[in-house]
N, C-alpha and C positions, 0 to 999 in steps of 0.2 A: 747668677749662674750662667755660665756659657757654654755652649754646648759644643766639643770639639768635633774635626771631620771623623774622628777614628771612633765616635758616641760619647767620648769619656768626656764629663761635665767638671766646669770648675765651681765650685759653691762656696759662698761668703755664707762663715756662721759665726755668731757670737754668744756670749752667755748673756742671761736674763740681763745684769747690770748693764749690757752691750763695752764694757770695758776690755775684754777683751775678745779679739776678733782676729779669724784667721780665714785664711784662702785655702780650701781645699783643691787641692788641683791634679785633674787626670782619673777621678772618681767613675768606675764603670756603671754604667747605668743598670746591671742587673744586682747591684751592690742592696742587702735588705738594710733599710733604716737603721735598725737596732745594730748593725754590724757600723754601718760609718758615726754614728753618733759613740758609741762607744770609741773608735777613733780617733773623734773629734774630742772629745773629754780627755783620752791622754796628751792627744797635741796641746791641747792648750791648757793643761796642767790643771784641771780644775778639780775639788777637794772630792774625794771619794765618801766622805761623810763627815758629819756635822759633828761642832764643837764638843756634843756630847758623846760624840763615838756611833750613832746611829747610822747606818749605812745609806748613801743613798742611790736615787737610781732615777738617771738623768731620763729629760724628754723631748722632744723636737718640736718647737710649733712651729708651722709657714705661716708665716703674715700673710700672705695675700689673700689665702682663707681662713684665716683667723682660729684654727683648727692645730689641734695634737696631732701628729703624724705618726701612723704606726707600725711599731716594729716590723712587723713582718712586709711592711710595702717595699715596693723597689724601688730605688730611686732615680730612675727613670720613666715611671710609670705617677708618678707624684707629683714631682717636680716638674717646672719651665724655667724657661731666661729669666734674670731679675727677682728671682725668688730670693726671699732671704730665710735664713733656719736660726731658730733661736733658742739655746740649749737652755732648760731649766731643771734643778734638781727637785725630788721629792723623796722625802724622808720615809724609809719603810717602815712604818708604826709596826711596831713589838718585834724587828728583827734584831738579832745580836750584832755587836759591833766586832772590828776587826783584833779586839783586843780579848775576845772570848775565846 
């Protein structure tokens, strides 16, 4: 992550596999979690739910603390330099799929 003069950070995220990875760039620091990972999940096209139709609902861990980062945090208040975010999905047990 780099943090620009005007606050807006750039942040490297990639998903669980780390196959795919993108630069986020210009991200305002009063941005909540849950609004840039959702974001993040379109940009990088990742599946909205599993083979069996179960919906899911992505998450953020920072490496550096080895911790879920949560929705509602800002991210500027969470984050520093050299952070890295790494999206994983989780499966919403007993929700209906987008085919219901």
């Amino acid at each position: 992550m780099v943090v620009r003069n005007n606050g807006a950070l750039t942040l490297e995220v990639s998903d669980v596999s780390g196959q795919k990875r993108v630069r986020a760039s210009d991200v305002e620091p009063d941005t909540l979690v849950g609004d840039f990972i959702r974001g993040a999940v379109e940009r990088m096209g990742l599946p909205r739910s599993s083979t069996s139709g179960e919906p899911f609902t992505y998450h953020a861990r920072l490496e550096r603390e080895g911790r879920h980062l949560n929705a509602a945090e800002r991210v500027g208040e969470a984050l520093r330099p050299s952070d890295r975010i790494v999206l994983h999905p989780n499966v919403d047990a007993g929700a209906r799929g987008p085919q219901d």
